[in-house]
VEXVEXFI-930357 format. One line per 5 residues: number of its first residue (from 1); their letters; for each residue x, y, z of C-alpha. Coordinates in steps of 0.25 Angstrom, whole numbers. Example, Ala and Ser with C-alpha at 12.3 -4.5 7.8 and 13.67 -1.06 7.14 Angstrom:
1> as> 49,-18,31 ~ 55,-4,29
REM end
This chain:
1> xxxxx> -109,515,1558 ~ -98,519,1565 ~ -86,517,1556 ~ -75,521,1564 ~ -78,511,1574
6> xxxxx> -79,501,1563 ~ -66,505,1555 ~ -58,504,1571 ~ -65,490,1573 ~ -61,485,1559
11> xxxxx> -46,490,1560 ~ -44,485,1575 ~ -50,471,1569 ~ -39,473,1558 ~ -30,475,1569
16> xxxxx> -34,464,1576 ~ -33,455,1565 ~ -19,461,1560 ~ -14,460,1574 ~ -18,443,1575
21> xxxxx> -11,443,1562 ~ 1,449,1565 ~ 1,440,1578 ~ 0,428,1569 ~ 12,432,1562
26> xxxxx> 19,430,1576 ~ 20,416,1576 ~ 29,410,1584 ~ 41,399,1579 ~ 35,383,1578
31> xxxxx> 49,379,1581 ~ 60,380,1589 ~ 74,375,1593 ~ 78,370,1607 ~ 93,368,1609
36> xxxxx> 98,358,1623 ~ 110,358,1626 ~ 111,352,1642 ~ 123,348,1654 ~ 132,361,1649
41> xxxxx> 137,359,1664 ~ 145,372,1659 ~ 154,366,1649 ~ 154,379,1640 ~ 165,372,1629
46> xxxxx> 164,359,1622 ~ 170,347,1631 ~ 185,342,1629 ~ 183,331,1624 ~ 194,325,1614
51> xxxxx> 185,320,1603 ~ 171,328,1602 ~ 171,340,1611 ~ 157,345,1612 ~ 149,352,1619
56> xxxxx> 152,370,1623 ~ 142,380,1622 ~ 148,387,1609 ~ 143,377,1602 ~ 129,378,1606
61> xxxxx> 131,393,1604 ~ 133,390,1589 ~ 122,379,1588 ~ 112,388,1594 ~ 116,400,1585
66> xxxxx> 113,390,1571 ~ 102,385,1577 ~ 95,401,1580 ~ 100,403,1565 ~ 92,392,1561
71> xxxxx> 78,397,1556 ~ 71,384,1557 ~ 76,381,1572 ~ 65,392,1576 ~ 68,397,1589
76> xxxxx> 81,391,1597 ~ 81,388,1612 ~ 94,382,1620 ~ 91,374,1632 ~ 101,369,1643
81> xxxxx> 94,358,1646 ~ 102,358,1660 ~ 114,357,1668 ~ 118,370,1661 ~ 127,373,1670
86> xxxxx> 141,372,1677 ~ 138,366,1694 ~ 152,361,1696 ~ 168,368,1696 ~ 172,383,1701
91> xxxxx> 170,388,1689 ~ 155,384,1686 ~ 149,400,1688 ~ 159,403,1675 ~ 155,393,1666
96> xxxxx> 138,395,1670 ~ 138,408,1667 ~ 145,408,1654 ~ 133,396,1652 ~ 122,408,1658
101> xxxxx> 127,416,1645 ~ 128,405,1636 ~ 114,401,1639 ~ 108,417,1643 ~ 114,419,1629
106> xxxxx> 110,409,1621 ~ 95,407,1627 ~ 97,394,1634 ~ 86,389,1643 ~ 93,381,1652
111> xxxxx> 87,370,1663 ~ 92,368,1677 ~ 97,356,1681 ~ 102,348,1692 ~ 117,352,1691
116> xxxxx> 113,364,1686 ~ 104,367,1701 ~ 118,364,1709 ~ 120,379,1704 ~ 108,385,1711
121> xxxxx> 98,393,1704 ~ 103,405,1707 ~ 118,402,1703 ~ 113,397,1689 ~ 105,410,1688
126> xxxxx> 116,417,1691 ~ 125,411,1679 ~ 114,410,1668 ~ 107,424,1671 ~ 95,425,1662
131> xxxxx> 97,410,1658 ~ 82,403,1659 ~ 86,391,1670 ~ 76,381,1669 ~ 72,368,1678
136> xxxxx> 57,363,1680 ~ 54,359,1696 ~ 67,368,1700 ~ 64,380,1709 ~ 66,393,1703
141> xxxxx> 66,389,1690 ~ 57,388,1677 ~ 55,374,1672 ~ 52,375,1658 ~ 52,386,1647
146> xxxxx> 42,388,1635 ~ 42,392,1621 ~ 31,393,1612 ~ 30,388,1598 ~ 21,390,1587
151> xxxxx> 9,400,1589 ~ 7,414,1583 ~ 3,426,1591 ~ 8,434,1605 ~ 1,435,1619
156> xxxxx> -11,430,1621 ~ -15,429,1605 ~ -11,421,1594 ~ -7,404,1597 ~ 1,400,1606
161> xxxxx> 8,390,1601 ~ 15,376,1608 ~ 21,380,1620 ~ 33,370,1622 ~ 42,371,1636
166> xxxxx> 55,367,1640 ~ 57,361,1654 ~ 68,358,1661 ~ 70,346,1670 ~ 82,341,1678
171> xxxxx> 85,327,1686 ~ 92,328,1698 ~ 106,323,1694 ~ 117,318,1703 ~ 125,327,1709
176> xxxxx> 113,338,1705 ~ 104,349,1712 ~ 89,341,1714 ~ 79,345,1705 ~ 66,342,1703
181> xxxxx> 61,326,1696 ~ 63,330,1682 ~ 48,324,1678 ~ 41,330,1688 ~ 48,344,1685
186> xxxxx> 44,342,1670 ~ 28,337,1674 ~ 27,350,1683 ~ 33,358,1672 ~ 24,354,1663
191> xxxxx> 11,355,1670 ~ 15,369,1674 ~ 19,374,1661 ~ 9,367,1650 ~ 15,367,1636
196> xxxxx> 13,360,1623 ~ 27,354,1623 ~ 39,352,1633 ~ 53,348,1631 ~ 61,344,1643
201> xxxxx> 75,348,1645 ~ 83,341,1657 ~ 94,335,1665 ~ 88,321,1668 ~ 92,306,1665
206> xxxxx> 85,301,1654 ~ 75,290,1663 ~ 68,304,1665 ~ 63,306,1651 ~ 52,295,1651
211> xxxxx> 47,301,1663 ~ 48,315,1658 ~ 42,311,1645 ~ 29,305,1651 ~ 26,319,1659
216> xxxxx> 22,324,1647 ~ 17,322,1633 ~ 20,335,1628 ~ 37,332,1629 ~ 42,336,1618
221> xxxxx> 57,333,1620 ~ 68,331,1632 ~ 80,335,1632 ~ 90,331,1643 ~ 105,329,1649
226> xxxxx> 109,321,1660 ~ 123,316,1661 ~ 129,310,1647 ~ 115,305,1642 ~ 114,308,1626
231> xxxxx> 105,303,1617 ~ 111,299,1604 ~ 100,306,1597 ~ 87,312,1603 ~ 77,302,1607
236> xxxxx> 62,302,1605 ~ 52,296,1617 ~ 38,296,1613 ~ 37,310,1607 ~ 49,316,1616
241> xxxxx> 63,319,1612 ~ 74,314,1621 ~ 86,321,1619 ~ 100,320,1631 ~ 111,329,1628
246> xxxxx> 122,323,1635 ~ 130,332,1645 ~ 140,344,1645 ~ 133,350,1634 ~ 138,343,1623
251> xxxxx> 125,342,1616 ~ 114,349,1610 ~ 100,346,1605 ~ 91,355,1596 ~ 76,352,1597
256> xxxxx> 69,359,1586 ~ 55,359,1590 ~ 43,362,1583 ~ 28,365,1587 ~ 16,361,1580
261> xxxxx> 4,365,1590 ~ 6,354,1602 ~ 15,345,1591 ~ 30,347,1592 ~ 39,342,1582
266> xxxxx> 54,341,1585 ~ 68,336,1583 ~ 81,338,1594 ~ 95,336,1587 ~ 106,333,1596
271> xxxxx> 119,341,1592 ~ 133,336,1599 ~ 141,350,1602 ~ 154,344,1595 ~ 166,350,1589
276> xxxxx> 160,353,1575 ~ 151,362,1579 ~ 152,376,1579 ~ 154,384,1590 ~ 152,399,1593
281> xxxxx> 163,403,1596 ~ 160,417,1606 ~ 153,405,1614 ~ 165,397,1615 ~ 174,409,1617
286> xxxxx> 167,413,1629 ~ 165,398,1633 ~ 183,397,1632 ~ 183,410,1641 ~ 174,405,1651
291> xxxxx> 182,391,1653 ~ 194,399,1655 ~ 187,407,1667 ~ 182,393,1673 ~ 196,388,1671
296> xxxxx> 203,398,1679 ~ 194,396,1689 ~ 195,381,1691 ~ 209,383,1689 ~ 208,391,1702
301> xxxxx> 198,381,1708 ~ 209,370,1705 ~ 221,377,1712 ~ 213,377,1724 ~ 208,364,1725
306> xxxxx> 224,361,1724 ~ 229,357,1739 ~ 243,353,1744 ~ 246,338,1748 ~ 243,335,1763
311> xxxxx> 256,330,1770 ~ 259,314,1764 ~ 247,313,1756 ~ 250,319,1745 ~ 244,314,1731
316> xxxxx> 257,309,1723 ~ 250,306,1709 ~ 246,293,1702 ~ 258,290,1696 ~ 263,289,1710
321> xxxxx> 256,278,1711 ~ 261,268,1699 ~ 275,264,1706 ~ 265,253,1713 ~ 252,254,1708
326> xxxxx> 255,253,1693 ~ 242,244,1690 ~ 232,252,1697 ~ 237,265,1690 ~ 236,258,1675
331> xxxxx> 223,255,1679 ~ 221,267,1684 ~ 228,273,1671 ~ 217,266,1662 ~ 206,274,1668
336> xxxxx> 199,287,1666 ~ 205,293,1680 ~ 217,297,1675 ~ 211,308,1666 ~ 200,311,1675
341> xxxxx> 205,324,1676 ~ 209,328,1660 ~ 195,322,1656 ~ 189,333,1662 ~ 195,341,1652
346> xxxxx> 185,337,1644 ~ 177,347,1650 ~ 186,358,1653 ~ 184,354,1667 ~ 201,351,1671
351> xxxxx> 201,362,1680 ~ 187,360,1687 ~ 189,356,1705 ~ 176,350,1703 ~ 179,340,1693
356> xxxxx> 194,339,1697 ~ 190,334,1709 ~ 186,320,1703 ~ 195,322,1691 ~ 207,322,1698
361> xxxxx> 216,318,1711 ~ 213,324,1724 ~ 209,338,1722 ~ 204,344,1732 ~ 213,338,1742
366> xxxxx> 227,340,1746 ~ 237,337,1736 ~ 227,332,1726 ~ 223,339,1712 ~ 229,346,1708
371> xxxxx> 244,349,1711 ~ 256,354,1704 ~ 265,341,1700 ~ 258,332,1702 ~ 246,324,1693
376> xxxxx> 234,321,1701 ~ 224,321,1688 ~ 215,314,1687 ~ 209,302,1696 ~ 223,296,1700
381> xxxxx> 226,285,1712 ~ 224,297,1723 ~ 212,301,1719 ~ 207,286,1725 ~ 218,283,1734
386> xxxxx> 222,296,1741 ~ 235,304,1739 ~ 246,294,1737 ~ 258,300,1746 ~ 265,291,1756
391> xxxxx> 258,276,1748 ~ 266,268,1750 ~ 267,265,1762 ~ 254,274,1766 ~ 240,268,1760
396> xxxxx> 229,274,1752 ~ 217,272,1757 ~ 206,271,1745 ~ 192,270,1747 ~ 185,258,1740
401> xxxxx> 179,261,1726 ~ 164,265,1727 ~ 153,270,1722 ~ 155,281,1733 ~ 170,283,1732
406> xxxxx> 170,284,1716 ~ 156,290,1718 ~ 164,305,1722 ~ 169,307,1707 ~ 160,297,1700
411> xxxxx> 147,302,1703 ~ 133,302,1695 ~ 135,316,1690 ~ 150,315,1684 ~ 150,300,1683
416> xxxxx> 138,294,1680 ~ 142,282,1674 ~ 151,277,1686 ~ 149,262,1692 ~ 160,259,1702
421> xxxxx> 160,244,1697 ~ 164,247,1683 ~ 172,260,1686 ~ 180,252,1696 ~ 183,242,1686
426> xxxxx> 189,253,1677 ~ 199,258,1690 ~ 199,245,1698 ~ 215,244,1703 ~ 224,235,1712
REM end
């Protein structure tokens, strides 16, 4: 008998088996925690609001720091659901790339959505270096990411566990960048990347979630934003959980989740980002010194938007107008226009061309918003009725109310609750 070859085979068995051993020691983590958060748009600090501001990305700082201290959270995963991103005002590079770090830094995966695509790819790229931007049916683009729960092993031995895959969807929204059907780029996703469990994360009006939900049975969650839709508390279709965050960020929602073979067991918890929650305060330091950049910029932006008055048709100022028109401008008075332009201090947007120029009287054109002197903020007489210099005797000439007229400021995408008949009403003077 040969005993060396005998004494190798038995030690090289006794390898072996230490070695599957060892590997079923490596098992990996039966749970995990998914943070959304969604419609950022770019606001880095909580809103302005008087009574509850909320929202601001040092709050979510903090929130994901307790949540990775947390042993029974398992591994922690942010999401950007969409819309990430800022698309409008001079300084919109500034405020996304302090977001790329934010998310870079803190392992965001975040989906592309339709406001998000008015960027370009290659913009966003750009801004969020070494971000995963996600968005199933859009070119260039991945549409879904994996993670793997339960299971032991490495390579090609051990168990793989349940393999669960986030994909992102997006609706074309108005005033947004086409993108594929929703439904559609989840059923392709879904066929093209086979998985024990999906969640879907998206910008898309909630008549898409039946739709979304009979693609496939195997839909674990959703999770979505689009415009101010919140649900009071998350919502449960057949064996789906429905959660919408709301807008601007001011909302988070944890999903711990947990895999049992193809059996998934889970809970999302929806968090309001208010004032008594704690706040990371290197985040929110950087966050001030970013919105001091973005000011001076629109600062800048504003000065030149200002233009001199054309000869005799200056704007003179609604309080010019009361010597003859003292109804119309009590009516006018009890209405939100007035403070058109302080409301958009709520979201530190007071200097920002691209929302002054329905936030106040004429800027843009000559003599309009803003000049030294005299007050054209807000949505005064002018902004309606033209510049007021030389009435009487001339007349101003005002085109009749309309779902077009109105429709300039009050569009789907900033005013989505506007009907002229009942707005009328509101503003309606002799």
């Amino acid at each position: 008998m040969n005993w060396k070859a005998l004494a190798a085979f038995a030690a090289l068995l006794i390898a072996l088996v230490a070695t599957v051993a060892l590997l079923m020691l490596v098992q990996r983590p039966d749970t995990m925690t998914f943070f959304f958060t969604g419609d950022t748009e770019g606001y880095l600090v909580p809103c302005g609001c008087r009574t509850v501001p909320a929202g601001g990305l040092a709050r979510r700082a903090a929130l994901l720091a307790g949540l990775r201290r947390n042993p029974s959270a398992g591994a922690v995963q942010p999401v950007e659901i969409t819309h990430g991103f800022a698309d409008r005002g001079p300084g919109r590079a500034i405020l996304n790339r302090a977001l790329g770090r934010f998310f870079k830094r803190e392992g965001y995966l975040v989906g592309v959505g339709s406001y998000d695509a008015l960027l370009g790819l290659d913009e966003l790229k750009k801004d969020a270096p070494g971000v995963p931007l996600l968005g199933a049916g859009q070119q260039g683009l991945e549409g879904s990411a994996e993670f793997r729960l339960g299971g032991w092993g490495a390579g090609v031995i051990g168990d793989r566990g349940s393999r669960l895959r986030v994909v992102f969807v997006a609706q074309t929204a108005p005033g947004g960048s086409p993108v594929p059907d929703p439904v559609e780029s989840l059923r392709e996703e879904i066929a093209r990347r086979p998985a024990e469990g999906y969640i879907v994360a998206g910008q898309f009006a909630p008549r898409y979630v039946p739709e979304l939900i009979k693609v496939s049975q195997k839909l674990v969650a959703i999770f979505g934003v689009w415009r101010t839709e919140v649900t009071s508390a998350p919502q449960k279709v057949g064996e789906t959980w429905v959660v919408y965050l709301g807008d601007r960020g001011r909302r988070c929602a944890e999903f711990r989740l947990s895999s049992r073979g193809s059996q998934w067991t889970g809970f999302p918890s929806v968090e309001y980002l208010g004032p008594d929650l704690k706040s990371d305060p290197a985040v929110e330091n950087e966050a001030k010194g970013v919105l001091q950049e973005v000011s001076s910029v629109n600062a800048a932006a504003l000065e030149k938007a200002a233009k001199p008055a054309a000869p005799g048709k200056a704007y003179i100022g609604s309080a010019a107008c009361a010597k003859c028109h003292e109804a119309a401008l009590t009516k006018w008075g009890s209405t939100y226009h007035p403070l058109a332009t302080k409301d958009l201090a709520i979201d530190h947007q007071e200097q920002n061309p691209d929302c002054l120029i329905c936030h106040s009287t004429g800027l843009g054109e000559p003599g309009g918003y803003p000049q030294k002197g005299l007050d054209l903020s807000g949505v005064q007489c002018e902004a309606c009725h033209g510049p007021g210099e030389g009435h009487p005797p001339a007349k101003l000439g005002t085109a009749p109310a309309s779902e077009e007229t109105c429709g300039k400021c009050h569009g789907l995408r900033d005013s989505p609750q506007f009907k002229l008949p009942g707005f009328w009403e509101a503003i309606k003077h002799p």
